[in-house]
Structure formats: structure tokens, C-alpha cells
DRENBAVO-280569 format. One record per residue (C-alpha): residue in three letters; x, y, z. Coordinates in steps of 0.2 Angstrom, whole numbers, padded with zeros to 4 digits, always signed. Example, Ala and Ser with C-alpha at 12.3 -4.5 7.8 and 13.67 -1.06 7.14 Angstrom:
% residues 2
<atom Ala, <+0062, -0022, +0039>>
<atom Ser, <+0068, -0005, +0036>>
***
This chain:
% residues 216
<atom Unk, <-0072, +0806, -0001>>
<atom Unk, <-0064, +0796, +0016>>
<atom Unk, <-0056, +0809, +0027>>
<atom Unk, <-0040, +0802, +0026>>
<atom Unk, <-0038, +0804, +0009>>
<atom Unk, <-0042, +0823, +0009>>
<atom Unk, <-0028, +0822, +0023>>
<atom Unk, <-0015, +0816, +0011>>
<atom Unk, <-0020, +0826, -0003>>
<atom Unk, <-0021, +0843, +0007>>
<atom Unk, <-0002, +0841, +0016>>
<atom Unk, <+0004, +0837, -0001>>
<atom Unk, <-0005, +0854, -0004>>
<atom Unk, <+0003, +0861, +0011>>
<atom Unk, <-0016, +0867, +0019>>
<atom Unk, <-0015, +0856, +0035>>
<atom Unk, <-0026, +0869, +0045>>
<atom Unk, <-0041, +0866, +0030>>
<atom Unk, <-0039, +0848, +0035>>
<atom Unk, <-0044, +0851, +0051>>
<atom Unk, <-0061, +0859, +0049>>
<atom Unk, <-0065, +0848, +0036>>
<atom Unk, <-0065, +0833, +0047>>
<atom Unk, <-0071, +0840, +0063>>
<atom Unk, <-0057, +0843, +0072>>
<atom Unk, <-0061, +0857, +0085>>
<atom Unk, <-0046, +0869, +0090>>
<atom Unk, <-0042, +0866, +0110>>
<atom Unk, <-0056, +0876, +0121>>
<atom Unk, <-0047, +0894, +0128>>
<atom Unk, <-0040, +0890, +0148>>
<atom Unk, <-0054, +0895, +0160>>
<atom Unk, <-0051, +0913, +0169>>
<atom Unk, <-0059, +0922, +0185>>
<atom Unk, <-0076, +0922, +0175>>
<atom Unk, <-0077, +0903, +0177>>
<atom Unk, <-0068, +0898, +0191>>
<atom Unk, <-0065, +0911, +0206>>
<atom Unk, <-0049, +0901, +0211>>
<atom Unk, <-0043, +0911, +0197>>
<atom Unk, <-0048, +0927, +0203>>
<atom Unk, <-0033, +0941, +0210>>
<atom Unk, <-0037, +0944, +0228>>
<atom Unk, <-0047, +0958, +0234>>
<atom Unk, <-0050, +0964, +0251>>
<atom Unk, <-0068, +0964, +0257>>
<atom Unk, <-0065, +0981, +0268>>
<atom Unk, <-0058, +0989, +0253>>
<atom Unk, <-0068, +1003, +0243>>
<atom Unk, <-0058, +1007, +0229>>
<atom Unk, <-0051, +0995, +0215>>
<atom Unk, <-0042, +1000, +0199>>
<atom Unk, <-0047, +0994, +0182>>
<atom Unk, <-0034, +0996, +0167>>
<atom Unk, <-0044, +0995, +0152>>
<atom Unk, <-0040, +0994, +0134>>
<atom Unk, <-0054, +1001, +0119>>
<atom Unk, <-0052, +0998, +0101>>
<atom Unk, <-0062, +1008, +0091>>
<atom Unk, <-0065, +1003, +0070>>
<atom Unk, <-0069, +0987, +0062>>
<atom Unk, <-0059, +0970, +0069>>
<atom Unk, <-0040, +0969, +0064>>
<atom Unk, <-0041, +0987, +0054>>
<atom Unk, <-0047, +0996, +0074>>
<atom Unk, <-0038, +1008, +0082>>
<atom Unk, <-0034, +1006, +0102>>
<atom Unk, <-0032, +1017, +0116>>
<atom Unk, <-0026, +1010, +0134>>
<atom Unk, <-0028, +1017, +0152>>
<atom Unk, <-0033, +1017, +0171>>
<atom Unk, <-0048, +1022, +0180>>
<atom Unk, <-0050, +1021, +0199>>
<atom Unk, <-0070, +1016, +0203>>
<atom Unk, <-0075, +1014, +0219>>
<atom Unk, <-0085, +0998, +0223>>
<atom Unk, <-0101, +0998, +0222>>
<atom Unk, <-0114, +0995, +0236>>
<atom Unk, <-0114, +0977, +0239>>
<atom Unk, <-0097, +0974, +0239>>
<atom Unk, <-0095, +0990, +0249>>
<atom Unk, <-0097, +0989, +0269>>
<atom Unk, <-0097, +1007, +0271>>
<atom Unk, <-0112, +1012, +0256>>
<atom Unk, <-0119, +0994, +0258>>
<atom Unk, <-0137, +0993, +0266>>
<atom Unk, <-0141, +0983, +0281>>
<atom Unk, <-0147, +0970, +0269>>
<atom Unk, <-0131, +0970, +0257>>
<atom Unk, <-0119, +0972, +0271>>
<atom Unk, <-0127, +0956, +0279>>
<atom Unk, <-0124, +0948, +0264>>
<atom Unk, <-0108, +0954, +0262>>
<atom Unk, <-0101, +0947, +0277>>
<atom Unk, <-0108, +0931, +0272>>
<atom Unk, <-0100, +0932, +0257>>
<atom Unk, <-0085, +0919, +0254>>
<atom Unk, <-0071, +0926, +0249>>
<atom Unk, <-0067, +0919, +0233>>
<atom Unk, <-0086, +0923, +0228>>
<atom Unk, <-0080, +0943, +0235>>
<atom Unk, <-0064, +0943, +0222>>
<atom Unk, <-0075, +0937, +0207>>
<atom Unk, <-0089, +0947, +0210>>
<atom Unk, <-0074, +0961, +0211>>
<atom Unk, <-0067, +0956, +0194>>
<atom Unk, <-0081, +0955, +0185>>
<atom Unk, <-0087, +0973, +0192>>
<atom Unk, <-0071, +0980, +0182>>
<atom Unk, <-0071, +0968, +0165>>
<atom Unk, <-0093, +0971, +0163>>
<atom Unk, <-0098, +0987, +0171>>
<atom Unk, <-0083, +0996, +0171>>
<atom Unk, <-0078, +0992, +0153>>
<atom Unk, <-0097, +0994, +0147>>
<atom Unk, <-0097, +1009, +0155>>
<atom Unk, <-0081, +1017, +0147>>
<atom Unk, <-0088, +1011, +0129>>
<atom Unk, <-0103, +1019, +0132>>
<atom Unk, <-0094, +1035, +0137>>
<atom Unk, <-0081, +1035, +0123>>
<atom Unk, <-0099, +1030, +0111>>
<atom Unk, <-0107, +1047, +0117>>
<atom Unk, <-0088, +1057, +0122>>
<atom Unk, <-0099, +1073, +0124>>
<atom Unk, <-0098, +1084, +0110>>
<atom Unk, <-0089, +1072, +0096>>
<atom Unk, <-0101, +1056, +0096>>
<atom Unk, <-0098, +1042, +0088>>
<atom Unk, <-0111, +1034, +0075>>
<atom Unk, <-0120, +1018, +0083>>
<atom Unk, <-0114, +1010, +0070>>
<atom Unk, <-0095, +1011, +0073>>
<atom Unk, <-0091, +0997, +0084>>
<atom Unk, <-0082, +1000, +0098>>
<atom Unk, <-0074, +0987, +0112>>
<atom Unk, <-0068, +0989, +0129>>
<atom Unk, <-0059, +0976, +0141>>
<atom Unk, <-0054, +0981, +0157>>
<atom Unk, <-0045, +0971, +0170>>
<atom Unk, <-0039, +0972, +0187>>
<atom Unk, <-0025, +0964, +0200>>
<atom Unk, <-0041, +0967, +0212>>
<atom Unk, <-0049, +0978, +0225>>
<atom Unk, <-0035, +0984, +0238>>
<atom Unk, <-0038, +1000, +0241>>
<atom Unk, <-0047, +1015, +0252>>
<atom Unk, <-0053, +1031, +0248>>
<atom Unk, <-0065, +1043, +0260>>
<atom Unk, <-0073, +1046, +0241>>
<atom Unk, <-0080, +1029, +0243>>
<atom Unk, <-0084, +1028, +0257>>
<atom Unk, <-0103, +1038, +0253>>
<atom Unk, <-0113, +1036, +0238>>
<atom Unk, <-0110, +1049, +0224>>
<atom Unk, <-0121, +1058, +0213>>
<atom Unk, <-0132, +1051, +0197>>
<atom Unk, <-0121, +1062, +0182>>
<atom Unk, <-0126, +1057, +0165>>
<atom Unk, <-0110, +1060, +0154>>
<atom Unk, <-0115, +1073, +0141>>
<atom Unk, <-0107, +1088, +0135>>
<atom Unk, <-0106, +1098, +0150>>
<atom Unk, <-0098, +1082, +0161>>
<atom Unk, <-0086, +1074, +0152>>
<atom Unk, <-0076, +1085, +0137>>
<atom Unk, <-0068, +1069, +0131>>
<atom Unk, <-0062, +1051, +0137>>
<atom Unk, <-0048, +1046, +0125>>
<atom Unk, <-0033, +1057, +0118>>
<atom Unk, <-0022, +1059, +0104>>
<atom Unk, <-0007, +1050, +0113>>
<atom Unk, <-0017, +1034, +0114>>
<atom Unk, <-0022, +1035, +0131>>
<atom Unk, <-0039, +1034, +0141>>
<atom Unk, <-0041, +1049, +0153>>
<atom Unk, <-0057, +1054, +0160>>
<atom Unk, <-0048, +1068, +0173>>
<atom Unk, <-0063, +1079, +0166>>
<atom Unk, <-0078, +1068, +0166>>
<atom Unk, <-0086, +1067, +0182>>
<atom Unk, <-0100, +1058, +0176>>
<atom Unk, <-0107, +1041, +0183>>
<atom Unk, <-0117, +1036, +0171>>
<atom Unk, <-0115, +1033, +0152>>
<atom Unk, <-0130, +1030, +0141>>
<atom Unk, <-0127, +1029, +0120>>
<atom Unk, <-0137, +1019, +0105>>
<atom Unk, <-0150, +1014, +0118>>
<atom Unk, <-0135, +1005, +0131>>
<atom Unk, <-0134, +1014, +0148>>
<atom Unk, <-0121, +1006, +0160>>
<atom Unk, <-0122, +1006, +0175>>
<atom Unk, <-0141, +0997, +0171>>
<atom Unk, <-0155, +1008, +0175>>
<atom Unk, <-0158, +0996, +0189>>
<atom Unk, <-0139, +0998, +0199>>
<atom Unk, <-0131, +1013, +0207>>
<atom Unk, <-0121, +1024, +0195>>
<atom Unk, <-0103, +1022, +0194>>
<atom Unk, <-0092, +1031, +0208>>
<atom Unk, <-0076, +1035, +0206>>
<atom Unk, <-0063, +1044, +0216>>
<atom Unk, <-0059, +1059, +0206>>
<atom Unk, <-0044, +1064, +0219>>
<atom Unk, <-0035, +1051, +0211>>
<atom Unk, <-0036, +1055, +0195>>
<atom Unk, <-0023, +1054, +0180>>
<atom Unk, <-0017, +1073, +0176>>
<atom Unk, <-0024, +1076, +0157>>
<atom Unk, <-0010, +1070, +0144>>
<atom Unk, <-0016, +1078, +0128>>
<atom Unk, <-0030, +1085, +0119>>
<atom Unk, <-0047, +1076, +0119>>
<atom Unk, <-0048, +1066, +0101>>
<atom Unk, <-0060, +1075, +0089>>
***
């Protein structure tokens, strides 16, 4: 049958939006963000060390999850560090462009950090998740502003088990990793940072005070 006809028939039916699948009409593309144009990106400062990343996990099946919301400050890692960088990363630091610096910034707190955090809430320490729960994180930020004498040295490699990190999301619906001073989260065979990057600083001084109990 023509298109044209199923038209007719389907707005006399009231089931325009069937219609529109049925003859190939694609919904408009989503606007492009900082991951594909840098222009897009908030500004960050290339002398900065710290960056906060606000982050929202939703933990259950889509539409039927449940969410959880919060901040965590990270330090910036290596190459987009001047004072942890090597001579060879702060050489390409400094050559960097700007608007590469903010992107690369950005996608460090919506990839790493946010993988990181799932991976975290995945193992929680003593009340793991099953690998097959799905659990999501997205994290943004407004950029990488800040300075902290934590971040200016490379920390510790910490897995986060048990004995550091009691729990990373609370009964009030918040994110808090004020006891968790782990920099590395592994679960279901993930592991974020990568086993080939440096493990996730962050600057604990600046920490959130705990709101609530850990969820069980």
C-alpha cells in the first residue's frame, strides 16, 4: 500500500507517530555536545589540578531504576596535570590547544570518572551488586577551575574493596564516597581507571561530610 494512504488511514486512527516509522521518517538527530565539538565544552584552566564532577547513577532496569545524585572532587590526571605530568606529557600539555584541554577535561569526568563510580557502586564493598543488575552513571562538569596541594603528587593505587570504601551511595538518595579512599574500581570484569592509566586521585580534604547510612 502507497504511503500516503497508510497516512490518511492512521490520522483518522489517531497513530500519527506509527506513521512516521512506517514510512521512513527519522526523528531529528540529538544537538551535538562537548563530545563532538569542543566549542561546546565549559572552560577549564590548563594550570588547574582539581575539577568537580556531579554525577547521577541509576541503579534497576530502564524506566523502573532507581537514582542516586552527587559530587566528587578528582584531581586531574597526569596529562592534563602540569605539576604530576612527565617531561613528555607536560611538553604535550603546553602545546595543547585550549579547546582540545576543555574537552579532554570533560570527557575525563563523563568516561572515567562516571565508569569509575559504576564500578565502585557495582563492587560497594561488603554489599555487591550482581553483574547482572544494570547499573548507569553520568557525570558532568562546569570544568577544571580548581587547586588542591592533593593534586599536585600522584596518589596511591587502592583497589576499592571492603576495607576502603564501606559504601558509595545512601539511603537519602545521595552519592558520598567521604569513606572510600580507593582509586581504582574493578567489578564483572570492568576496572576504571584502565589497567593501562594512572588510578583516580581525588582530594579527600574536600570531601562531602557523610549524610546517611551506606544502602545495604
Amino acid at each position: 500500500m502507497p504511503c500516503g494512504w497508510i497516512r490518511t488511514t492512521l490520522v483518522a486512527l489517531g497513530a500519527i507517530t506509527v506513521l512516521a516509522a512506517g514510512c521512513g521518517i527519522s526523528p531529528d538527530p540529538p544537538p551535538p555536545t562537548c563530545a563532538d565539538d569542543p566549542s561546546l565544552c565549559p572552560t577549564s584552566t590548563k594550570t588547574a589540578t582539581l575539577m568537580g564532577c556531579e554525577c547521577k547513577c541509576t541503579i534497576g532496569m530502564f524506566g523502573e531504576g532507581r537514582s542516586w545524585e552527587g559530587g566528587l572532587n578528582v584531581c586531574l590526571p597526569p596529562a592534563l596535570n602540569v605539576h604530576t605530568a612527565s617531561p613528555e606529557q607536560l611538553r604535550a600539555l603546553t602545546a595543547m590547544s585550549q579547546r582540545e584541554f576543555d574537552q579532554r577535561a570533560y570527557r575525563y569526568c563523563s568516561s572515567t570518572v562516571s565508569e569509575f563510580l559504576r564500578l565502585a557502586i557495582k563492587g560497594r564493598g561488603s554489599y555487591p551488586i550482581s553483574c547482572a543488575t544494570p547499573v548507569e552513571c553520568e557525570c558532568t562538569t562546569t570544568g577544571a577551575n580548581g587547586d588542591s596541594r592533593l593534586c599536585r603528587k600522584a596518589c596511591a593505587d587502592v583497589p576499592c574493596v571492603s576495607e576502603t570504601c564501606i559504601g558509595v551511595i545512601r539511603k537519602d538518595e545521595t552519592i558520598d564516597m567521604s569513606e572510600c579512599t580507593c582509586t581504582r574500581a574493578a567489578s564483572c570484569s570492568g576496572e576504571a581507571p584502565g589497567a593501562d592509566e594512572p588510578p583516580l586521585c581525588r582530594d579527600h580534604a574536600r570531601l562531602p561530610q557523610r549524610k546517611g547510612m551506606p544502602e545495604p
